[in-house]
C-alpha positions in Angstrom: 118.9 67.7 135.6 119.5 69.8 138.7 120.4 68.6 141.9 118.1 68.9 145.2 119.5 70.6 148.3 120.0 67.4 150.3 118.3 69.6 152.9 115.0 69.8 151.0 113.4 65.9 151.2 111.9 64.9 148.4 107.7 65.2 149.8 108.7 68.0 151.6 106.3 71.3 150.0 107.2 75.1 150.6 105.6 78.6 149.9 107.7 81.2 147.4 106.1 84.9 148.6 105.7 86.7 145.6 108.9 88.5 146.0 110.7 85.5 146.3 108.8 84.2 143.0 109.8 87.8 140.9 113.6 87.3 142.0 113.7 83.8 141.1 111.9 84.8 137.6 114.2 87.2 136.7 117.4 85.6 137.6 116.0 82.5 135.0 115.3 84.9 132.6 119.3 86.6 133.1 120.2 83.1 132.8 118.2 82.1 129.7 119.6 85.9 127.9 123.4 85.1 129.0 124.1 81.3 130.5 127.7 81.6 130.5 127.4 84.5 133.0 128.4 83.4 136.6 129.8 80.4 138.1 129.2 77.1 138.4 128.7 75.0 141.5 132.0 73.0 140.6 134.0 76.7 141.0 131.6 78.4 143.2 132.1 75.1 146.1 135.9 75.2 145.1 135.8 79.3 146.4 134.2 78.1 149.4 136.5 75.5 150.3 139.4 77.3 149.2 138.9 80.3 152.2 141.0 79.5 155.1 
């Protein structure tokens, strides 16, 4: 199960333009050919926190 930016409530609707739609397409399809590519929130948060 994925997690819901806390900054999206849970009624709250949105429009994807059709660009937006095609990016988010092909980055699930990149994920579905290679899902150990990239990082995961656990790492990508650690980065974050880690820049001082």
């Amino acid at each position: 199960m994925h997690q819901v930016d806390e900054n999206i409530k849970d009624n709250e609707s949105f429009t994807l333009s059709a660009k937006h739609k095609s990016i988010i397409d092909e980055r699930i399809k990149n994920h579905h050919t290679n899902p150990d590519a990239g990082s995961n929130w656990k790492e990508v948060k650690q980065g974050i926190t880690s820049i001082k």
